[in-house]
GUTIGU-190175 format. One record per residue: x, z, y of N, C-alpha, C in turn; residue number from 1. Coordinates in pm, whole numbers, plus 32768, in hexadecimal, padded with zeros to 4 digits. Atoms other than C-alpha are relative to their C-alpha. Layout:
N
n.c1; n.c3; n.c2; ca.c1; ca.c3; ca.c2; c.c1; c.c3; c.c2; resi
X; Z; Y; X; Z; Y; X; Z; Y; NUM
...
REM end
This chain:
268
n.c1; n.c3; n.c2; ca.c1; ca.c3; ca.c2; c.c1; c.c3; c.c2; resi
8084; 8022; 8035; F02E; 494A; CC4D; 7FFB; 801E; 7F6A; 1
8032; 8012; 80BB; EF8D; 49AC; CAF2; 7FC1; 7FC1; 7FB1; 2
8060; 801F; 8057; EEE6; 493A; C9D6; 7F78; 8064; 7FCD; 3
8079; 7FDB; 8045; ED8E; 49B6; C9C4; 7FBE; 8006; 7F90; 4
802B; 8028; 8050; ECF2; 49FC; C8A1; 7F79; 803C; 7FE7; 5
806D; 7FC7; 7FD3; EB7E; 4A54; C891; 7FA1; 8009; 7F6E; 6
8071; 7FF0; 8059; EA84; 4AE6; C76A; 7F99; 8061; 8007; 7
8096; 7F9E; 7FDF; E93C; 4B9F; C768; 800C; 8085; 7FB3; 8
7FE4; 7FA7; 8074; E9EE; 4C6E; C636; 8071; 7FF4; 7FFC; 9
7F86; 7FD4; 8057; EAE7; 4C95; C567; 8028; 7F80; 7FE3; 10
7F99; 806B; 8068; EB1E; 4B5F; C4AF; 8049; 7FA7; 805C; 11
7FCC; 8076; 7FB4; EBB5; 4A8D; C5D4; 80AA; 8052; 7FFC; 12
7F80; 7FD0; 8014; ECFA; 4B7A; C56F; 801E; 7FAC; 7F9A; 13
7FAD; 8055; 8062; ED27; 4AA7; C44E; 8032; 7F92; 8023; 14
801E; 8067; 7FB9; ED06; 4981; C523; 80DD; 803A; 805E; 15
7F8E; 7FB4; 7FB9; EE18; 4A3C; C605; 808F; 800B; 7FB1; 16
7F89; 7FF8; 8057; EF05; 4AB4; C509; 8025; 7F7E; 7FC2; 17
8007; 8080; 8019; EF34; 4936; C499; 8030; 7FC5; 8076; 18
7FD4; 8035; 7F8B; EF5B; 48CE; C5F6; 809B; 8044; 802E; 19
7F93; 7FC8; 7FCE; F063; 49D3; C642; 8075; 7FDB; 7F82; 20
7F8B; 803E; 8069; F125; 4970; C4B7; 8041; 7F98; 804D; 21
7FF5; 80AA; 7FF8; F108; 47FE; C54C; 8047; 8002; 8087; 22
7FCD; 7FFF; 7F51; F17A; 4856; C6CA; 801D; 805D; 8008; 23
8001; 7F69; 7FDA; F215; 49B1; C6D0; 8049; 8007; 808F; 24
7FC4; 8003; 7F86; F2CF; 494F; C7F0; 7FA6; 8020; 80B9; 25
8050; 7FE5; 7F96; F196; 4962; C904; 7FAD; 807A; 8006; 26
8060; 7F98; 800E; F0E1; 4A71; C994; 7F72; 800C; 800A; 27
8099; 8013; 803E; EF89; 4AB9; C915; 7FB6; 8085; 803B; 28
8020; 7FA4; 7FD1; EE81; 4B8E; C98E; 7F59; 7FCB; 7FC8; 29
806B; 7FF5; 8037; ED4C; 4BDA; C8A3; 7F99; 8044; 8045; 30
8047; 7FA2; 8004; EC14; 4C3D; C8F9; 7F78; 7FEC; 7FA0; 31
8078; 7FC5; 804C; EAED; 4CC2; C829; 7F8D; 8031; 8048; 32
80AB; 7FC1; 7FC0; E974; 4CF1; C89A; 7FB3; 8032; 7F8F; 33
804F; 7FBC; 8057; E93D; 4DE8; C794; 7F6B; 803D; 8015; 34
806E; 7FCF; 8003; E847; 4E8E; C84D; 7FAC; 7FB7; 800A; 35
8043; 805A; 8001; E772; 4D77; C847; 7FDC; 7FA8; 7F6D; 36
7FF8; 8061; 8092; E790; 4CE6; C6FA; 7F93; 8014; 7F85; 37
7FE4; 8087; 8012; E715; 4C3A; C62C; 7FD5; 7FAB; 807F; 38
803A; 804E; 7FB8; E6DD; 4B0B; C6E6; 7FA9; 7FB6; 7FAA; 39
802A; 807C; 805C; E68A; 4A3B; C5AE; 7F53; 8001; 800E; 40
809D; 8024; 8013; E4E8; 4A7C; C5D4; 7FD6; 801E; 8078; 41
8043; 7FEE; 7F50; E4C7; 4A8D; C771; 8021; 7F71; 7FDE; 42
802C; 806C; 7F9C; E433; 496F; C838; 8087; 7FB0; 802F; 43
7FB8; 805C; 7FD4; E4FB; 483C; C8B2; 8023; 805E; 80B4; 44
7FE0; 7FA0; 7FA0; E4CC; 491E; CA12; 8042; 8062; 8015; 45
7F9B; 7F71; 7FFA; E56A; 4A47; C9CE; 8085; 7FC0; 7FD3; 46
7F46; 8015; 8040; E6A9; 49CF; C90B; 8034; 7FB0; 8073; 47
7FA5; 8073; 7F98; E6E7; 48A5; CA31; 8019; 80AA; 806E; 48
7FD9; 7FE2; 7F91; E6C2; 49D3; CB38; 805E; 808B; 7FB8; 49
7F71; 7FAF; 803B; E7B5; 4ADE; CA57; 808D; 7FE3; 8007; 50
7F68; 8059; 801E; E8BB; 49BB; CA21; 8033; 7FFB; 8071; 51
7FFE; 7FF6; 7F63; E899; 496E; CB98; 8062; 8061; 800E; 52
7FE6; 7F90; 7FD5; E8D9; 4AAD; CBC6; 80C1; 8025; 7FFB; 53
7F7A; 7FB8; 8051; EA0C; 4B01; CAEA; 8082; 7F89; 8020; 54
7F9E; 8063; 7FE7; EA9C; 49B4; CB56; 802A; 8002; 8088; 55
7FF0; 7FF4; 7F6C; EA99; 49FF; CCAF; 806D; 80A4; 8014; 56
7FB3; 7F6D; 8003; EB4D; 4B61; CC68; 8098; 7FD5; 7FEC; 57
7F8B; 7FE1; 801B; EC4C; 4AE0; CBA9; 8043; 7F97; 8087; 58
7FE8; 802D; 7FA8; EC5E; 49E1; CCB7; 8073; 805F; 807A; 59
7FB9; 7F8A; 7FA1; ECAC; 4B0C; CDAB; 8069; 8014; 7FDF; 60
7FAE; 7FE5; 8029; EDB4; 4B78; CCE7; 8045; 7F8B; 7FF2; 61
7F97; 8080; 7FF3; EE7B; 4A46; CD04; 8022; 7FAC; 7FAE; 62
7FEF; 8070; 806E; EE37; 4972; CBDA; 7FCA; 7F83; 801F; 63
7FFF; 8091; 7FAD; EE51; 47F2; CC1F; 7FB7; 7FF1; 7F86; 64
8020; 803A; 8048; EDF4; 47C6; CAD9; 7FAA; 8047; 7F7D; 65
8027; 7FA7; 802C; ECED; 482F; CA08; 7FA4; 7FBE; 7F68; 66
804E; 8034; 8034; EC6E; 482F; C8A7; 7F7E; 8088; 7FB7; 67
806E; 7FC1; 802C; EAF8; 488D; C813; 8028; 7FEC; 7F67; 68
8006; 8013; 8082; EB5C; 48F1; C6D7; 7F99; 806C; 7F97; 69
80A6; 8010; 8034; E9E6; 4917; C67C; 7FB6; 7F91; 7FFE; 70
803F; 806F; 800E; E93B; 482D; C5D3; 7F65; 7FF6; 8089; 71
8085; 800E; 7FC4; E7DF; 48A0; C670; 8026; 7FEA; 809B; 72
7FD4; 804D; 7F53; E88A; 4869; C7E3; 8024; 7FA2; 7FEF; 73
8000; 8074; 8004; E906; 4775; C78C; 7F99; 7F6D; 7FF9; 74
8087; 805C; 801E; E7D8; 46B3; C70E; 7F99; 8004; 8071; 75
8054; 7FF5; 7F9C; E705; 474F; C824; 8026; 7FF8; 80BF; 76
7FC1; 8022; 7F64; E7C4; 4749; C974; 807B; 7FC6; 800C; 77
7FA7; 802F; 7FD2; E8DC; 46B3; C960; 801B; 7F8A; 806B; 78
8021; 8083; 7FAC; E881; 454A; C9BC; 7F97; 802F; 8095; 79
804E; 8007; 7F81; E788; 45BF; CADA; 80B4; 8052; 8055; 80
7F99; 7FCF; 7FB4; E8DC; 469F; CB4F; 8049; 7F9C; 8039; 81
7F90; 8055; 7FCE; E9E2; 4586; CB4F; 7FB8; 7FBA; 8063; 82
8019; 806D; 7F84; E8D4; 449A; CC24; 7FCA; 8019; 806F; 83
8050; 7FB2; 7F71; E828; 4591; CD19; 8056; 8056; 8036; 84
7FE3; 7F9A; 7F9C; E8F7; 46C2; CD6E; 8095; 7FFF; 7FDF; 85
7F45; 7FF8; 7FB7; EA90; 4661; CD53; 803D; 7FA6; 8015; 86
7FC3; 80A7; 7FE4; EB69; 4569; CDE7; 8060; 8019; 7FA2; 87
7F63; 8039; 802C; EC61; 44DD; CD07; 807C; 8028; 8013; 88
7F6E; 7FED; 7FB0; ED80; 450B; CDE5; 8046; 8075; 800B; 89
7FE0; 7F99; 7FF3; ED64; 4649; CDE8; 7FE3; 8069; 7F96; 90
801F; 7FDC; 806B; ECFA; 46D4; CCA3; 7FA1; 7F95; 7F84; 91
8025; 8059; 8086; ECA6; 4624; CB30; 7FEA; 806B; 7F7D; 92
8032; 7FB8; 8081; EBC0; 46DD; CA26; 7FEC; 7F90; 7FA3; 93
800A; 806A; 806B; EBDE; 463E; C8F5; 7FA6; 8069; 7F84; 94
8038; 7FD7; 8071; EB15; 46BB; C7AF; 8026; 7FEA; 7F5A; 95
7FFA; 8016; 8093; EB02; 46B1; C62B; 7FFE; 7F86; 7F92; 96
8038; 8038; 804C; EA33; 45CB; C59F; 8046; 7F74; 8004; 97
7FCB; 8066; 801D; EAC9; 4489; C604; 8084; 7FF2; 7F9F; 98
7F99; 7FCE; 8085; EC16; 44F5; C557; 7FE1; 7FE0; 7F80; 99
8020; 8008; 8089; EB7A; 452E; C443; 7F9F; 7FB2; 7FA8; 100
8063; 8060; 802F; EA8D; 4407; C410; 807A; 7F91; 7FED; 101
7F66; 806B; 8018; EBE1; 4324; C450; 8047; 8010; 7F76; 102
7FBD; 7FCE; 8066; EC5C; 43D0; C324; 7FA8; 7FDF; 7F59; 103
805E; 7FDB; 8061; EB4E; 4391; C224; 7FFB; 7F52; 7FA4; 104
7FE8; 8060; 803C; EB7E; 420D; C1E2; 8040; 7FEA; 7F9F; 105
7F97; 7FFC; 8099; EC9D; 4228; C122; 7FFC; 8055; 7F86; 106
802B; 7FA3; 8087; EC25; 431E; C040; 7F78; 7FF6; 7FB6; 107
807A; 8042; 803D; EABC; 428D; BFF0; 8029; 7FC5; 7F86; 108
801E; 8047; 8053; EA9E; 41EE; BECE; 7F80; 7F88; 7FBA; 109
80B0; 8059; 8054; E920; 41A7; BE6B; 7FDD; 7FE2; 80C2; 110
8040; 804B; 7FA8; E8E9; 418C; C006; 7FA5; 807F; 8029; 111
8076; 7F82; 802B; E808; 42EF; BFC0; 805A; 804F; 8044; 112
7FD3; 7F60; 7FCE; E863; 4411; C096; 7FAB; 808E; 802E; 113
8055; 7FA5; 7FCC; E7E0; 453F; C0C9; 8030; 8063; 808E; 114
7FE3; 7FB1; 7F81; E7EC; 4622; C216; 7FAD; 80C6; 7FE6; 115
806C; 7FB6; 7FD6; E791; 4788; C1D9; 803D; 8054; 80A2; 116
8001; 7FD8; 7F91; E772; 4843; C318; 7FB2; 8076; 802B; 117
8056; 7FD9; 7FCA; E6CA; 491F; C3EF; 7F61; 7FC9; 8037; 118
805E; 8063; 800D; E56C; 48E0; C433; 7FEA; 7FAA; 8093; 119
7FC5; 8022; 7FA7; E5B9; 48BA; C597; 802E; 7F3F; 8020; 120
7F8C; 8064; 8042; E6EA; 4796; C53A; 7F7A; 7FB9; 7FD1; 121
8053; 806D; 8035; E5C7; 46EE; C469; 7FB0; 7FEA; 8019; 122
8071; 8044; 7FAD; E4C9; 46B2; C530; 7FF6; 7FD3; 8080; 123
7FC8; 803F; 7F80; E591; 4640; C64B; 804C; 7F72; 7FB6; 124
7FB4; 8074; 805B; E5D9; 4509; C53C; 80A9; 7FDF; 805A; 125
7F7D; 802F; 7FB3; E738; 4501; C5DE; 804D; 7F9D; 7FB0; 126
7FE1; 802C; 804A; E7C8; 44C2; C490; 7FD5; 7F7F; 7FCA; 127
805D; 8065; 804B; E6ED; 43CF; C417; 8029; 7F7C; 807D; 128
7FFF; 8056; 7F6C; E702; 4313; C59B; 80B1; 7FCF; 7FE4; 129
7F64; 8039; 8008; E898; 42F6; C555; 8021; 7FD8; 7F93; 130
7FC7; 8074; 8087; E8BE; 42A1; C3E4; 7F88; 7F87; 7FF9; 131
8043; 8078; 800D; E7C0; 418F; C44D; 8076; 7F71; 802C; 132
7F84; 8065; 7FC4; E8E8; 40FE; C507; 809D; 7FB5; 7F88; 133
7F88; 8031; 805F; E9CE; 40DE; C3C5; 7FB8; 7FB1; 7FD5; 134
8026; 8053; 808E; E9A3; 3FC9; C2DA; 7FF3; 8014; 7F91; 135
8004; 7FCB; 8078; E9D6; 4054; C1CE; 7FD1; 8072; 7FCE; 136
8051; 7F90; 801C; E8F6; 4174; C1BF; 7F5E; 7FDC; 800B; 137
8074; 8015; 801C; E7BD; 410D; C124; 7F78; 803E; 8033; 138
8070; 7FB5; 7FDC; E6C8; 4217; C122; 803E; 808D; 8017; 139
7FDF; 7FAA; 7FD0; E6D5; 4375; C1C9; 7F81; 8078; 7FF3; 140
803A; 7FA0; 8026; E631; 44A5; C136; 8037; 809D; 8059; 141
7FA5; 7F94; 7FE1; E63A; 45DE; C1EB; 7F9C; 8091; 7FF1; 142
803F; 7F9F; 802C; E5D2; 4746; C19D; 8039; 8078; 804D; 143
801E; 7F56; 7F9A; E580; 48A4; C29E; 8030; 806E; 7F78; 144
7FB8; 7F9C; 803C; E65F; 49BE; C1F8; 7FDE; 8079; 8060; 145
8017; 7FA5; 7F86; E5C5; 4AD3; C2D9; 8023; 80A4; 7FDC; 146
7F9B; 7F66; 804B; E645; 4BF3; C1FC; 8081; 8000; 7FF3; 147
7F91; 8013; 8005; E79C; 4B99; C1E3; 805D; 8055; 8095; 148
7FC5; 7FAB; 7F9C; E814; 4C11; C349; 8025; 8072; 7FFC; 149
8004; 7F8A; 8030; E78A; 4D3E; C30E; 8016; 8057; 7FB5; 150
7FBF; 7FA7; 8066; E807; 4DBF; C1DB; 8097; 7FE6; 8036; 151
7F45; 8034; 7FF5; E988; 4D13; C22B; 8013; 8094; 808C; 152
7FF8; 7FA1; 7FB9; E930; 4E13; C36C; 800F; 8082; 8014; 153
800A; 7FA5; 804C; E8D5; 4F29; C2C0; 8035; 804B; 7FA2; 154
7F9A; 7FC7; 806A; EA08; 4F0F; C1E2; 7FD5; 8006; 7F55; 155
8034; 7FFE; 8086; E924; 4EBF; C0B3; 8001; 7F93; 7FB9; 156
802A; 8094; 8031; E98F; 4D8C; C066; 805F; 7FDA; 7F8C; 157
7FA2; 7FE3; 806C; EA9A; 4DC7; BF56; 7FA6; 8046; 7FAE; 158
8078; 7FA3; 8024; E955; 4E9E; BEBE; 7FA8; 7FC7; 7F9B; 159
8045; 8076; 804E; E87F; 4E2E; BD95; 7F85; 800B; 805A; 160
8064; 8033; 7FB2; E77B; 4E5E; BE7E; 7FF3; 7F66; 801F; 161
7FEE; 8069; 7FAE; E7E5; 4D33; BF44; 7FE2; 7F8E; 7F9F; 162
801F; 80BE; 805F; E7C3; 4C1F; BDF3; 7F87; 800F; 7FF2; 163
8093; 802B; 8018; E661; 4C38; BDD7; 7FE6; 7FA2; 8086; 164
8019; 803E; 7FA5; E654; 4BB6; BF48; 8080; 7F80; 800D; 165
7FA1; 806E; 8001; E791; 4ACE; BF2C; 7FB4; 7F9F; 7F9E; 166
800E; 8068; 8083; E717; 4A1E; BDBE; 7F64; 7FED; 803B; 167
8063; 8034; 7FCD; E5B2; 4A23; BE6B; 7FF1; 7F75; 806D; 168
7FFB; 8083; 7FB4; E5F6; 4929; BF90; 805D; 7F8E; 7FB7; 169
7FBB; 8059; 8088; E6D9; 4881; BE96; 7FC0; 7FB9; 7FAE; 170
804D; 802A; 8078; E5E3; 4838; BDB6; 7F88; 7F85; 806C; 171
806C; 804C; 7FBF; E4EF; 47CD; BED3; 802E; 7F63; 8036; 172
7FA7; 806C; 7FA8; E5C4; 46BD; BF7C; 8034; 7F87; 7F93; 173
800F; 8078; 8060; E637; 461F; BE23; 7F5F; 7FDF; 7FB3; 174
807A; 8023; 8036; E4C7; 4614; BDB8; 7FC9; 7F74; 806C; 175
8022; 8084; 7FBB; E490; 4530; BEEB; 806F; 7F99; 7FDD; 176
7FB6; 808A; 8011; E5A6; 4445; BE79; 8073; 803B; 7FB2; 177
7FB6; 7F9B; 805D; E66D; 44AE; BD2E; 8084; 7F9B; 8018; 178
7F92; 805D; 803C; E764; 4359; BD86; 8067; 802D; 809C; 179
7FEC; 7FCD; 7FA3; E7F0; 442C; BEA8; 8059; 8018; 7FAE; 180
7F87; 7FE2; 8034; E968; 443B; BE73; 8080; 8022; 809B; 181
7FBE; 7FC2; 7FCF; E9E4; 44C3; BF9B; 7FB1; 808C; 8094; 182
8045; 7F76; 7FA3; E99F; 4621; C06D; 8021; 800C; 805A; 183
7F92; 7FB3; 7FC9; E9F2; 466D; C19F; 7F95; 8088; 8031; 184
8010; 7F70; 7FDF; E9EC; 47D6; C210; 7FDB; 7FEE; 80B7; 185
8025; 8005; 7F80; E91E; 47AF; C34E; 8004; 8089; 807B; 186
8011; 7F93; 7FC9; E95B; 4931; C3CE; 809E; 7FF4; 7FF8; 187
7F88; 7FCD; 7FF6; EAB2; 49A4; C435; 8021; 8064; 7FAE; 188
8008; 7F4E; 804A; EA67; 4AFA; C377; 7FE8; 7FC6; 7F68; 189
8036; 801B; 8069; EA21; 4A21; C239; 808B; 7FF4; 7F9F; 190
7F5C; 801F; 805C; EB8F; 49E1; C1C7; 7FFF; 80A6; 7F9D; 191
7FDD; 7F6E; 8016; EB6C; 4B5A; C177; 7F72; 8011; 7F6A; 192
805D; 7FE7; 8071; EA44; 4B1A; C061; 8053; 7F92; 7FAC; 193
7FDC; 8050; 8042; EB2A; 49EF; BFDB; 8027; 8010; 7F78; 194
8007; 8013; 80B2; EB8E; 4A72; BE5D; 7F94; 8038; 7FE0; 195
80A8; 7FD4; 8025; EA3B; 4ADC; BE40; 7FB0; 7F57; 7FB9; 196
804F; 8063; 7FE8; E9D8; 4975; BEAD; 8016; 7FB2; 7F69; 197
7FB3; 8046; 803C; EAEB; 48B5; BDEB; 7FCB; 8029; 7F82; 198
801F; 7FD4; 8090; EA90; 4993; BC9B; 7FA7; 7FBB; 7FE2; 199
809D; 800E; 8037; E930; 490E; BCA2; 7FC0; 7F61; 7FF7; 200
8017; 80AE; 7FF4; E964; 4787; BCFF; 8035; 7FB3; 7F96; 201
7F99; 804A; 807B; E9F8; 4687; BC05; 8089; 7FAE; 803F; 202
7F5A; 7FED; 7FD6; EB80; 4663; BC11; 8020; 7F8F; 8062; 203
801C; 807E; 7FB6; EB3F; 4502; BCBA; 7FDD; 8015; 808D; 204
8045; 7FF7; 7F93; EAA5; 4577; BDF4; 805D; 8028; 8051; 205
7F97; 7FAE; 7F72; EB77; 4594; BF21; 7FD2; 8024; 8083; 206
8023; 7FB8; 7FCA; EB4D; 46A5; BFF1; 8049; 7FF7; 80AF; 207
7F92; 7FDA; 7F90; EBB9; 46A7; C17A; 7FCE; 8045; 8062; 208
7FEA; 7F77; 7FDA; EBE7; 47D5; C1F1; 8055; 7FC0; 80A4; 209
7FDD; 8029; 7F74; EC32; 4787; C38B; 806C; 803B; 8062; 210
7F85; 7FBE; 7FC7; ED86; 4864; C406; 806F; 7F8A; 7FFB; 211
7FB6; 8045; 7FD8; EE81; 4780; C39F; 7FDE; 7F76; 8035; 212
8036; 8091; 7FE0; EDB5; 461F; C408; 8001; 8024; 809F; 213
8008; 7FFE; 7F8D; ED88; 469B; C55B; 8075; 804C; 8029; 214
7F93; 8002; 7FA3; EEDF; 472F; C597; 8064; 7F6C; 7FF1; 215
7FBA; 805F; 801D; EF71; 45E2; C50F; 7FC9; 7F9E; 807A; 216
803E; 8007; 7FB0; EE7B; 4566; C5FC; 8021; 800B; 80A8; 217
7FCB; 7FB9; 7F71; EEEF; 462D; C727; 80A2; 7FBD; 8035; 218
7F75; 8036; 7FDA; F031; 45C2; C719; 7FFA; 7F5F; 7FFE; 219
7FF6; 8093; 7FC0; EFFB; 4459; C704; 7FED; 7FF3; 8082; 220
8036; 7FDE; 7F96; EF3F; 44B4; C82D; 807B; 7FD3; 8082; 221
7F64; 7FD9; 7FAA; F082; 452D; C8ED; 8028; 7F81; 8006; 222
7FAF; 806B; 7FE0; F14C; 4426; C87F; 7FB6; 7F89; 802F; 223
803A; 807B; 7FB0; F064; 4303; C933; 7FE5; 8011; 8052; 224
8033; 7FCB; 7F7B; F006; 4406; CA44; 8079; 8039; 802D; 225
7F6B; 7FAE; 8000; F171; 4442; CA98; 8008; 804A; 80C7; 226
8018; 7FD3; 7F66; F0F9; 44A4; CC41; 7FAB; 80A1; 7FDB; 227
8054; 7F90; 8024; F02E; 45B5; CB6E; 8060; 8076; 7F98; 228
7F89; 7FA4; 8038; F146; 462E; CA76; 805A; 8038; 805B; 229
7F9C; 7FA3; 7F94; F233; 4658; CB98; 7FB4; 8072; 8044; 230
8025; 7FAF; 7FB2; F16A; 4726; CC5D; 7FBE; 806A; 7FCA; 231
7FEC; 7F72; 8067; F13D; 4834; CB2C; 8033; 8032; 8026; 232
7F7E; 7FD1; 8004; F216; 4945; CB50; 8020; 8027; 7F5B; 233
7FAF; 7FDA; 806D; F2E5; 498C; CA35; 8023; 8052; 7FFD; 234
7FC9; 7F71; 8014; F30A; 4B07; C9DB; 7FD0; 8053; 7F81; 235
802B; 7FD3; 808D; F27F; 4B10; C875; 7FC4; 808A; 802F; 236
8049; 7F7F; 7FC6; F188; 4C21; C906; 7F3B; 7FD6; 7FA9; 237
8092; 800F; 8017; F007; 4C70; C88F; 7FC9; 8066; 803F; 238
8080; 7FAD; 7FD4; EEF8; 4D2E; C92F; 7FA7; 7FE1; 7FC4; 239
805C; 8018; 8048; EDFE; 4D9B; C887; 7F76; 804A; 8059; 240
8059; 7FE6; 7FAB; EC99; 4DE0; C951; 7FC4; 8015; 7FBF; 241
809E; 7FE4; 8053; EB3E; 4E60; C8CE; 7F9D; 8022; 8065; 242
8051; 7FBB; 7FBE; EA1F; 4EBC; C96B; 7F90; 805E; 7FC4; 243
8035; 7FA8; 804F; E9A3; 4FBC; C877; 8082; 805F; 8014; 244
7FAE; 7F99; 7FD0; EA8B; 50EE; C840; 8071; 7FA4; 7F8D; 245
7F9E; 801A; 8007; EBD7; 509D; C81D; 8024; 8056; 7F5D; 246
7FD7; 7FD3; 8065; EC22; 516C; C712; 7FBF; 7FC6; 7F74; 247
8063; 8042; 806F; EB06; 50D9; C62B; 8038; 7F99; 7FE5; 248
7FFC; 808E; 801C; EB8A; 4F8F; C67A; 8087; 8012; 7FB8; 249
7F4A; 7FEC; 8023; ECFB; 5014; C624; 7FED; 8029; 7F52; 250
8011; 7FB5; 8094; EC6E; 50B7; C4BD; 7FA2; 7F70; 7FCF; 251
803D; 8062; 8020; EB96; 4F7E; C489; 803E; 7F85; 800F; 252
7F97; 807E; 7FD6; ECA8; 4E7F; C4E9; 8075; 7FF2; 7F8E; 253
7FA8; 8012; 8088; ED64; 4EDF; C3C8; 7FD5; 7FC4; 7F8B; 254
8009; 806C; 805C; ECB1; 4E2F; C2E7; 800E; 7F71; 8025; 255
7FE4; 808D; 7FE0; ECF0; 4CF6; C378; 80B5; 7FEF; 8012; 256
7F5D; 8037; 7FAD; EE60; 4D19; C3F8; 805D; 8092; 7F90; 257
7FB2; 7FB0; 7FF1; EF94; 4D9A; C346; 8046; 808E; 800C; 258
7FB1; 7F9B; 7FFA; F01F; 4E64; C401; 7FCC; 804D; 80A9; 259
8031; 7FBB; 7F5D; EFBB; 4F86; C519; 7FFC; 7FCD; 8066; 260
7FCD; 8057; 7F82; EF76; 4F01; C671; 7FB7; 80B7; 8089; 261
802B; 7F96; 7F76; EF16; 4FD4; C7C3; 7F91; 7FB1; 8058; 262
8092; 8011; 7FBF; EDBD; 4FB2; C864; 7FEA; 8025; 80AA; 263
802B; 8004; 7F93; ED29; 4FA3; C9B6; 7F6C; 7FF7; 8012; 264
8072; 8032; 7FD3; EBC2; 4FD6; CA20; 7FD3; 7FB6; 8080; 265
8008; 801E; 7F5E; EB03; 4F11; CB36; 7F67; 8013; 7FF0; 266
8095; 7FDE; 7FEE; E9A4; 4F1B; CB93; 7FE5; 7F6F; 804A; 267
8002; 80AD; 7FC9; E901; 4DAF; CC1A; 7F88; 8033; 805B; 268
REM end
């Protein structure tokens, strides 16, 4: 059995590469619904029946265990997935956001956080619905980054192009609440605008960026789901899937990862 790992793009490799530092020991099997992407500005309909989709594939392929490491699936199908279409027993999708809302207490200060995101992610208040559950997270500001994907996609995001649209939603998000002292990076693909971000915030503000929280995450996981760790196999292996052309995803995957990997197309 594998570890599933599921994004609409690219950035759920960062997500990935983090998981595999933190667990290199299990085998993993990525897939990408490039040709489909973005998800971040489709309907609550389409993204639940894509995720569906891609969760039921990797399903096929023999992963017990699976994560959406996309915020916007996450926020939008996840919860209807886990309570309508899988048993438990036999497969467990887990997601992002809780991870990374667990993570945000201890680094508050004023109580002020901000969420930027997709616009997707923010108008599915997911964020807002789970740091209601901490105590210690006062108020919850969150701000639609709908250019961001797309340039980080495009490879333009190291680009001075890209700071007029980075220091723009920047500017918008502390204008709704300047006592906002911590960020998190609500996109998987966003870790990849982070010294952009960091340059433009004040030195106080802590930023969390979601790869290592959710492989630290994953593995707690294991160790309390120990009927679910055993039945991993262990062969430090990755597959990597797309459903766009393989080669695109292989020349476009390098900005996220390292080091070369080998591609596979599928068609859904």
């Amino acid at each position: 059995m594998k570890i599933g790992v599921f994004d609409s793009g690219y950035g759920g490799l960062t997500i990935l590469e983090k998981i595999r530092e933190r667990l290199p020991q299990y085998d993993y099997l990525y897939l990408g619904d490039n040709a489909r992407a973005p998800y971040g500005t489709r309907s609550f309909e389409v993204i639940y029946e894509y995720t569906l989709q891609a969760v039921r594939w990797l399903e096929r392929q023999g992963c017990r265990l699976i994560i959406l490491a996309c915020n916007t699936a996450s926020a939008k199908a996840l919860r209807t997935i886990q309570q309508h279409d899988i048993h438990p027993d036999t497969l467990r999708v887990l997601g992002v956001i809780r991870p990374t809302v667990e993570a945000v207490p201890a680094l508050t200060k004023s109580g002020h956080v901000g969420v930027l995101a997709t616009p997707a992610t923010v108008s599915s208040e997911s964020y807002s619905l789970e740091l209601a559950k901490e105590e210690r997270v006062l108020a919850v500001t969150q701000q639609a980054c709908p250019m961001w994907v797309p340039l980080i996609e495009a490879g333009e995001h190291l680009s001075d192009g890209a700071d007029y649209f980075v220091e723009e939603y920047l500017q918008a998000i502390f204008a709704k609440d300047p006592q906002i002292d911590t960020l998190i990076l609500g996109c998987t693909h966003y870790p990849l605008l982070l010294e952009k971000i960091r340059s433009r915030v004040r030195s106080n503000i802590a930023i969390i960026a979601q790869g290592t929280i959710v492989a630290d995450s994953l593995a707690d996981y294991l160790s309390r789901h120990t009927d679910i760790a055993a039945a991993l196999s262990q062969n430090g292996t990755c597959r990597y899937i797309t459903t766009e052309s393989a080669d695109k995803f292989r020349d476009s995957a390098s900005v996220f990862l390292s080091t070369p990997i080998n591609v596979e197309h599928i068609e859904f």
